[in-house]
C-alpha beads as a LAMMPS data file, in Angstrom:
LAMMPS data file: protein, C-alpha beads

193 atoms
192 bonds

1 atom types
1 bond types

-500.0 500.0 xlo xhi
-500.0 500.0 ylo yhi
-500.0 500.0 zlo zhi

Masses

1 110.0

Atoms # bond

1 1 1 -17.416 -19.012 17.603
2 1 1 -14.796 -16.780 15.567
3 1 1 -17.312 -14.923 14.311
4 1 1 -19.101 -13.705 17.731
5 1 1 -15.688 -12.853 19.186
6 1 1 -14.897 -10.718 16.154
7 1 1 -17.905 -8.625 15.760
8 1 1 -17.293 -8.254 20.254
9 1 1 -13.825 -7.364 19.144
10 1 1 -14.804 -5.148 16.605
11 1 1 -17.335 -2.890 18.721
12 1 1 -14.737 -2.557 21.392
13 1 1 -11.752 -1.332 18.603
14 1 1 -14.562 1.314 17.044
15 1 1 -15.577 2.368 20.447
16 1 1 -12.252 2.645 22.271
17 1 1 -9.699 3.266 19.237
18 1 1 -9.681 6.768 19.423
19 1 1 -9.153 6.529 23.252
20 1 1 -6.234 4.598 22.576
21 1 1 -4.850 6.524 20.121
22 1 1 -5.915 10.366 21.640
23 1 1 -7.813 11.301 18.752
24 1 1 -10.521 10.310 16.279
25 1 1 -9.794 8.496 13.395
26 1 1 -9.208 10.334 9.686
27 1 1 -10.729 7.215 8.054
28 1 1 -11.945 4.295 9.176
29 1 1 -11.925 1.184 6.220
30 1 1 -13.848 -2.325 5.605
31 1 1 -11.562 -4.270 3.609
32 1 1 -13.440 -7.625 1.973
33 1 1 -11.832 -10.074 -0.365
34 1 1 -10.747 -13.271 -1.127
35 1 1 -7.520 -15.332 -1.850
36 1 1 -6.974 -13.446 -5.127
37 1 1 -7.339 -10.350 -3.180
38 1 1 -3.253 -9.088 -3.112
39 1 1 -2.230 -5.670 -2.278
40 1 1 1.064 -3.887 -4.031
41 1 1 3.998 -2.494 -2.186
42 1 1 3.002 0.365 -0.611
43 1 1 2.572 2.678 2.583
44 1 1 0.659 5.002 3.807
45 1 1 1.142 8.764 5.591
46 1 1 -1.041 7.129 8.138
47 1 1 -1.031 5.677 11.905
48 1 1 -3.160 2.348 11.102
49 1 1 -4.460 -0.004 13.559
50 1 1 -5.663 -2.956 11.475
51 1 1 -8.030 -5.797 12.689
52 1 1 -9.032 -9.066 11.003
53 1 1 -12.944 -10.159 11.733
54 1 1 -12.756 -13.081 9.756
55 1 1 -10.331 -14.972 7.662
56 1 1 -6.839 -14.437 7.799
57 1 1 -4.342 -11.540 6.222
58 1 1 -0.509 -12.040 5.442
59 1 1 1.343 -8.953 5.479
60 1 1 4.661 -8.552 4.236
61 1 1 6.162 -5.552 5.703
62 1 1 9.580 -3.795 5.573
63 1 1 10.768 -0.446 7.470
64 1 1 10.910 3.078 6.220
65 1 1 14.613 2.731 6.167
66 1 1 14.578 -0.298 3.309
67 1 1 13.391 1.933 0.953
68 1 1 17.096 2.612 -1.218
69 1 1 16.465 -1.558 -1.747
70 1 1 13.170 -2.078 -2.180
71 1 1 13.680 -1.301 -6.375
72 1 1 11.480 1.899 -6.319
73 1 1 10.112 2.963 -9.909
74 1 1 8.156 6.625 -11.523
75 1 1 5.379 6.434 -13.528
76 1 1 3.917 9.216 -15.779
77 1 1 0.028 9.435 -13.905
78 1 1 -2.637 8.070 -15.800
79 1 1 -6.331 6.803 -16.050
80 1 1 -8.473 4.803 -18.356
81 1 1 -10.864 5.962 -20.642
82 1 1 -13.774 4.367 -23.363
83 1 1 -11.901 4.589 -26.656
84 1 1 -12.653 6.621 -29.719
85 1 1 -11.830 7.255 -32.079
86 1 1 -10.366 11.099 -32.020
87 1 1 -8.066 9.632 -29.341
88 1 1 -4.365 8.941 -29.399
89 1 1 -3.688 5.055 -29.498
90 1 1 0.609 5.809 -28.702
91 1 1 2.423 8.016 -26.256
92 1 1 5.451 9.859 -27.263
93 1 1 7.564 6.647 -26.737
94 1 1 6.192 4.649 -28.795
95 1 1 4.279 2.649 -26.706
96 1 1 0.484 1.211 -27.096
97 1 1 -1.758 2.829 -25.200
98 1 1 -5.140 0.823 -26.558
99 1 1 -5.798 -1.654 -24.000
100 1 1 -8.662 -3.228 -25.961
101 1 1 -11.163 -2.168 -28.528
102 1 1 -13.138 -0.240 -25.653
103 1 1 -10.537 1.385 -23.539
104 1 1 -7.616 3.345 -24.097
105 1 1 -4.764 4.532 -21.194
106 1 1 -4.803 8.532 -21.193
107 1 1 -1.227 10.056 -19.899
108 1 1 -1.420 12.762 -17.520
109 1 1 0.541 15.815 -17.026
110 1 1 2.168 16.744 -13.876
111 1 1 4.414 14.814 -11.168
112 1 1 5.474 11.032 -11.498
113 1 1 3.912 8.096 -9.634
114 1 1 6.090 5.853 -6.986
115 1 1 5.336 2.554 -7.547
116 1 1 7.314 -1.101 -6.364
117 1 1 8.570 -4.153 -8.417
118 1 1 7.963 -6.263 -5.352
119 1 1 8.905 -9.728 -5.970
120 1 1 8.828 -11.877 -3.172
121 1 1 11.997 -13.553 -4.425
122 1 1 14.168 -10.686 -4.700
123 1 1 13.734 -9.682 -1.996
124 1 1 14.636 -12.655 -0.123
125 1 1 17.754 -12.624 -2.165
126 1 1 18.786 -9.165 -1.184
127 1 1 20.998 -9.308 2.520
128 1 1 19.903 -5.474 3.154
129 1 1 16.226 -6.048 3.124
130 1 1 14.444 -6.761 6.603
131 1 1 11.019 -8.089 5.531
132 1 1 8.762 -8.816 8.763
133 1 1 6.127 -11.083 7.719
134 1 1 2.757 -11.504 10.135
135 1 1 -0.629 -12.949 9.818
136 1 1 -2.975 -11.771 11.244
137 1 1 -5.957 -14.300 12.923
138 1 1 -9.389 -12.532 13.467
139 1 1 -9.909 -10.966 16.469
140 1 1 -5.761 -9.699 16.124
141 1 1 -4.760 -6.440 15.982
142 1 1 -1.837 -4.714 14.352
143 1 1 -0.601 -1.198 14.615
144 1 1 1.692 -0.277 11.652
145 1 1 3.762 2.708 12.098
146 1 1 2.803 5.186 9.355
147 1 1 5.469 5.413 6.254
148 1 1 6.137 1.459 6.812
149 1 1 6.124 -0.696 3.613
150 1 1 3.345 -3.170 3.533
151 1 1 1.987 -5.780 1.626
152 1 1 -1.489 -7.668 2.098
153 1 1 -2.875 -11.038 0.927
154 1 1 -5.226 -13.310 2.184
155 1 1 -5.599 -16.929 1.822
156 1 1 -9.484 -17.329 3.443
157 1 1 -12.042 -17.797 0.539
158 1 1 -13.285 -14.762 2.736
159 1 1 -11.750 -12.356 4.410
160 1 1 -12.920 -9.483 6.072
161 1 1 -10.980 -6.738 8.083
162 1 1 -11.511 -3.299 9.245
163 1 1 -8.420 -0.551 10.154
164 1 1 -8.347 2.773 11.762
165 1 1 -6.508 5.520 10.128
166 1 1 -4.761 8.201 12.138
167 1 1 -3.383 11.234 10.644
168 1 1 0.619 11.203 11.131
169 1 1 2.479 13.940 12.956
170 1 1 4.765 15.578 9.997
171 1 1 7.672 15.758 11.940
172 1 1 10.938 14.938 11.814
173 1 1 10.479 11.392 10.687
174 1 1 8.471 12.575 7.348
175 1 1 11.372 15.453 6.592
176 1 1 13.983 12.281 7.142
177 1 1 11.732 10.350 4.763
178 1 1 11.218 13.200 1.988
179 1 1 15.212 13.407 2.251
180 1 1 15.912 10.053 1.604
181 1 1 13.644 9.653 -0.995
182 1 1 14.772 12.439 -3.188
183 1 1 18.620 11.158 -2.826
184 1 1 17.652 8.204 -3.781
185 1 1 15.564 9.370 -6.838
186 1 1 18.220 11.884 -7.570
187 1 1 20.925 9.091 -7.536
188 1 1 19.239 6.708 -9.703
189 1 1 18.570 9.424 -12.410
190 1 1 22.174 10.112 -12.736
191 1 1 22.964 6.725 -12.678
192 1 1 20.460 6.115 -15.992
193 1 1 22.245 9.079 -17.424

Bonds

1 1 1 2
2 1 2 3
3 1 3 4
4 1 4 5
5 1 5 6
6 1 6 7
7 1 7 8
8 1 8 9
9 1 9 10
10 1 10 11
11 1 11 12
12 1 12 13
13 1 13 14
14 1 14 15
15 1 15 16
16 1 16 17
17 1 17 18
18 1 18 19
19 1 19 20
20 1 20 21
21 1 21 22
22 1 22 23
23 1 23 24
24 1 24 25
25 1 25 26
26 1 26 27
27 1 27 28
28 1 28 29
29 1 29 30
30 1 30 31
31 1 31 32
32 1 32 33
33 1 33 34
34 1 34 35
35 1 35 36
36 1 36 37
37 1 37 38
38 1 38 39
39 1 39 40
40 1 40 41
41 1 41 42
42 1 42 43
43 1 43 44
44 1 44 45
45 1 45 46
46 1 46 47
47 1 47 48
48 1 48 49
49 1 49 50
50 1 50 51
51 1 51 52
52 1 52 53
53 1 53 54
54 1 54 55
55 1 55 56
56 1 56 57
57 1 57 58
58 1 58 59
59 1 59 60
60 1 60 61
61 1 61 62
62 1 62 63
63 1 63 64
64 1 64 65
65 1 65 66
66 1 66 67
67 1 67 68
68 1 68 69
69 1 69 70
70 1 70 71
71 1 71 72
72 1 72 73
73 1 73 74
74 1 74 75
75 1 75 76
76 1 76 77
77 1 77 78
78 1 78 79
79 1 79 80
80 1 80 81
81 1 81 82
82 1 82 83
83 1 83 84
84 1 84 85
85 1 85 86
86 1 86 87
87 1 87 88
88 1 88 89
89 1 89 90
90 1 90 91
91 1 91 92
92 1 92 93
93 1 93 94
94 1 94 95
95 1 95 96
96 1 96 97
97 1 97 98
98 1 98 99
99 1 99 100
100 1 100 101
101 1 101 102
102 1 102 103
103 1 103 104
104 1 104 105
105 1 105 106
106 1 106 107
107 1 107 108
108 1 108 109
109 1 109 110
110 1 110 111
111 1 111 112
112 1 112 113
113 1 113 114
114 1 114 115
115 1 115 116
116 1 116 117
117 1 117 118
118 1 118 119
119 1 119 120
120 1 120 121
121 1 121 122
122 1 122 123
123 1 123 124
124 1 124 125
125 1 125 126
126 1 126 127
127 1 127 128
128 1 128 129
129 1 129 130
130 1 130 131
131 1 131 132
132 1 132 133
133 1 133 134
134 1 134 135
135 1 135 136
136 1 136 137
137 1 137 138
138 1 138 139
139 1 139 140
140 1 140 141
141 1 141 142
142 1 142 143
143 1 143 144
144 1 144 145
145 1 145 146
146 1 146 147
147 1 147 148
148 1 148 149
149 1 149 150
150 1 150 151
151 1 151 152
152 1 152 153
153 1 153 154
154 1 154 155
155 1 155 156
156 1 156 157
157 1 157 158
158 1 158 159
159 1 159 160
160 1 160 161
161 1 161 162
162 1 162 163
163 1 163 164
164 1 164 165
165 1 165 166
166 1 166 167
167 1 167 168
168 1 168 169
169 1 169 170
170 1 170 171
171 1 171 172
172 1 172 173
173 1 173 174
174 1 174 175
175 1 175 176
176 1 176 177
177 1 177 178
178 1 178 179
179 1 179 180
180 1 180 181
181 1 181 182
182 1 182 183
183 1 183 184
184 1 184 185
185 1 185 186
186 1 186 187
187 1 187 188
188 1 188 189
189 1 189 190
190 1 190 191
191 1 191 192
192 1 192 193
């Protein structure tokens, strides 16, 4: 029964979504996973209308304006690579970059990577967080505003969902964003000073 009214469901959000919205959608995503299937902190410069077909998603969510409290961390960019043996097995820090005897982390050059400490307990604990937390049934949608903090689990031994991905209008909102975020980066660097 769930599963006839979600594929119905899903026809009429690919036909109609861009109606909705006024244009077409920049990406369109099939998500598929299980229970151990968990998301970081995130968001996305994106206008996403997500839909569950079957299972059920959790999402955790928290406002563009949380982000001085959500414990916001930069990461030197890197990728894996198979090891050998003319590579480097420690970064300039000190620290092991040999995962195993097959792969080895390779630093690269250029600008940091944002990345969250989420922990679900801390932020509980902290009065100036907001968290919204939703699940999502199939056959629901949800429309999260682009530059909103998200989470995603599932609890379903399977779980499948689809979302629509709308570019975002870079206006005022993303300039208020950019600002915030570079006080915020700038504040905590002379802090560590």
């Amino acid at each position: 029964k769930h599963s006839v009214r979600s594929l119905i469901f899903f026809f009429f959000l690919t036909q109609y979504s861009c109606q909705w919205v006024g244009q077409a959608p920049d990406a369109v995503n099939l998500w598929i996973g299980t229970s151990k299937s968990i998301s970081t902190l995130h968001h996305d410069p994106y206008e996403n209308l997500y839909g569950v077909i079957r299972g059920r998603k959790h999402f955790t969510l928290y406002p563009p304006t949380d982000l001085y409290w959500l414990n916001q961390k930069f990461y030197k960019k890197s990728h894996y690579e198979r090891y050998d043996s003319t590579q480097s097995t420690v970064d300039e820090d000190g620290l092991s970059l040999k995962i195993d005897d097959n792969f080895v982390i390779v630093p690269e050059e250029g600008d940091e990577v944002p990345w969250f400490d989420h922990n679900t307990i801390h932020s509980e604990q902290n009065p100036y967080l907001n968290p919204l937390k939703i699940t999502l049934e199939p056959a629901e949608l949800l429309y999260l505003p682009s530059l909103w903090f998200h989470r995603v689990e599932q609890d379903s031994p399977m779980t499948i969902a689809c979302n629509f991905w709308y570019d975002m209008e870079y206006d005022i909102k993303w300039n208020y964003y950019q600002f915030m975020s570079n006080i915020i980066k700038q504040t905590r660097a002379l802090k560590n000073q």
